[in-house]
C-alpha positions as YAML, in Angstrom:
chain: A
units: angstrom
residues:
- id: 1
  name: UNK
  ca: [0.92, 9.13, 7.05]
- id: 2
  name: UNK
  ca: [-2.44, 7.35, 7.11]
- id: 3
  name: UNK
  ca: [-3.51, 5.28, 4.16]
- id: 4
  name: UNK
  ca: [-6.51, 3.41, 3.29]
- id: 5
  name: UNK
  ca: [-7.50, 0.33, 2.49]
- id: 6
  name: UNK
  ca: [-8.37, 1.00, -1.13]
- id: 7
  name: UNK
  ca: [-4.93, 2.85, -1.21]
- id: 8
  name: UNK
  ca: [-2.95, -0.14, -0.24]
- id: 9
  name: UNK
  ca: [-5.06, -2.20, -2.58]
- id: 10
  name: UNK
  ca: [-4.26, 0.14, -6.01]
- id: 11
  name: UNK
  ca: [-0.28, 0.24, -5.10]
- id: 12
  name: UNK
  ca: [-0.39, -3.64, -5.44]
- id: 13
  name: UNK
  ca: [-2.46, -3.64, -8.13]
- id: 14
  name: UNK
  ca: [-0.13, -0.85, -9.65]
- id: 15
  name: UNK
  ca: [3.07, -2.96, -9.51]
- id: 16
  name: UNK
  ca: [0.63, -6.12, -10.43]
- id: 17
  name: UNK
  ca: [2.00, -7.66, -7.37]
- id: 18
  name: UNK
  ca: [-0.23, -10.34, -5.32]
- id: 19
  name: UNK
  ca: [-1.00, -9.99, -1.63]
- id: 20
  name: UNK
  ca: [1.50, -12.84, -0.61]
- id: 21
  name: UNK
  ca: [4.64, -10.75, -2.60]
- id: 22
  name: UNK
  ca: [3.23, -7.77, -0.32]
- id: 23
  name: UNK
  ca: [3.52, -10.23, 2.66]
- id: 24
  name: UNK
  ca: [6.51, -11.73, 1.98]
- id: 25
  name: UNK
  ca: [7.69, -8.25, 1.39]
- id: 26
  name: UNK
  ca: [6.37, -6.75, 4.50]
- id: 27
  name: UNK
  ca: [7.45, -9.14, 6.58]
- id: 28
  name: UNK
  ca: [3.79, -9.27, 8.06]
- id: 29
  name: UNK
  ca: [1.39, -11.92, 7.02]
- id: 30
  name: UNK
  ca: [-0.90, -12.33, 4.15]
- id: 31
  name: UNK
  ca: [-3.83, -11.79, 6.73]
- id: 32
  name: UNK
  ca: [-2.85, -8.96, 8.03]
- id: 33
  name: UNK
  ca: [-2.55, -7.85, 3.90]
- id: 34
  name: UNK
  ca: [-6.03, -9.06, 3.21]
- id: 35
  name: UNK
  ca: [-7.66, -7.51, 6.42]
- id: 36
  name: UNK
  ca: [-6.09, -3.66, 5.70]
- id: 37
  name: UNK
  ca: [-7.09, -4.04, 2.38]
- id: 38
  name: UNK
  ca: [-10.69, -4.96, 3.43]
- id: 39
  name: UNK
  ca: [-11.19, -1.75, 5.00]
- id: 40
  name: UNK
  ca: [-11.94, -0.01, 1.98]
- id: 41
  name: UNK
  ca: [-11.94, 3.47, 1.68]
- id: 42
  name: UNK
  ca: [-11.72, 4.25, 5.47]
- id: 43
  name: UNK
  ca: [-8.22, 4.64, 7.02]
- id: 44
  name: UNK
  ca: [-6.70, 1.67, 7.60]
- id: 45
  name: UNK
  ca: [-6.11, 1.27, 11.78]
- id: 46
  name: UNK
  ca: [-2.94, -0.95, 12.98]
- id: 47
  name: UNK
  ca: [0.24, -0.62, 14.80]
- id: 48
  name: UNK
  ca: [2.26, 2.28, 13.58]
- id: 49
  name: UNK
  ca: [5.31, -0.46, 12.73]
- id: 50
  name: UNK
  ca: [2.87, -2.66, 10.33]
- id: 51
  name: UNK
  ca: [1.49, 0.25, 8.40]
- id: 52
  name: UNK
  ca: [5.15, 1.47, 7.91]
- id: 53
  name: UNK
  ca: [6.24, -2.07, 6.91]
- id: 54
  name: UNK
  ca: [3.91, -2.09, 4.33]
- id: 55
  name: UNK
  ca: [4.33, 1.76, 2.92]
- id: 56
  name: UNK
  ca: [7.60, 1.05, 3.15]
- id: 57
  name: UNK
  ca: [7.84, -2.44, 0.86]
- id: 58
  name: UNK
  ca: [5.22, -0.29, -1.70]
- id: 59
  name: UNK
  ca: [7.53, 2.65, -2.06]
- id: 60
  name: UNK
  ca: [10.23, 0.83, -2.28]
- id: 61
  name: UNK
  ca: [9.16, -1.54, -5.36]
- id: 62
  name: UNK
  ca: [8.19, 1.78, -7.29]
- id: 63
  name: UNK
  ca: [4.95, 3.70, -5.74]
- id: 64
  name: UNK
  ca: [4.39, 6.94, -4.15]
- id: 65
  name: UNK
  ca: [1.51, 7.66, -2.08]
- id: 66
  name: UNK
  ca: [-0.50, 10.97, -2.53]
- id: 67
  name: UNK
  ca: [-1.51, 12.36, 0.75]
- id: 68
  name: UNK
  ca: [-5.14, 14.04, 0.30]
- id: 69
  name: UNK
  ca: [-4.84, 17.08, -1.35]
- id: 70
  name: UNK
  ca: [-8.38, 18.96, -1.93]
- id: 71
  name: UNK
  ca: [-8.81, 15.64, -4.62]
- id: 72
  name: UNK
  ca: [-8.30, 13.09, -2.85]
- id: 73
  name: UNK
  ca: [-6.13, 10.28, -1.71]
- id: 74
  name: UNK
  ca: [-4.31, 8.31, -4.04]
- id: 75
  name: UNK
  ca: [-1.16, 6.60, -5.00]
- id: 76
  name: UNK
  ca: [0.98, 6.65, -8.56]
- id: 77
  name: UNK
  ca: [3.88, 4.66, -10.12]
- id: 78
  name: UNK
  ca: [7.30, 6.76, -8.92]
- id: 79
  name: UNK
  ca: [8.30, 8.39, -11.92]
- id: 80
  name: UNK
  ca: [11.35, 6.37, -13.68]
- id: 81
  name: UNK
  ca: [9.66, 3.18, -12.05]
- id: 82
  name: UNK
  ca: [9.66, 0.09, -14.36]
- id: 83
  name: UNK
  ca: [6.56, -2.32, -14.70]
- id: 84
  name: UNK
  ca: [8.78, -5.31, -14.46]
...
């Protein structure tokens, strides 16, 4: 799945979690956090393992991405998440 920028940036926001947490998460560093999110609404362009690192420490604290769907891109809390 591709995600953008702004995608990446509203899952983090959505578990109010800072870009280091992501990071640390990720196992990837906080520049490599700050420079996917920086890309905005275009998709974000990186080795296939990074971009699953970081999908995969999102999803797994609670969020599910929406792939576009004739509305859009987006991402949501998983249902049953908690807002620790």
């Amino acid at each position: 799945m591709s995600m953008t920028g702004t995608q990446i940036r509203a899952a983090r926001v959505l578990l109010e979690m800072e870009q280091s947490e992501l990071a640390e998460r990720a196992s990837v560093s906080i520049n490599t956090v700050r420079n996917m999110e920086a890309k905005g609404g275009q998709v974000v362009r990186v080795r296939l393992d990074t971009l699953m690192k970081v999908q995969k420490a999102l999803e797994d604290a609670g969020v599910q991405f929406i792939a576009k769907n004739g509305g859009g891109v987006g991402v949501r809390l998983k249902e049953g998440a908690s807002d620790d």
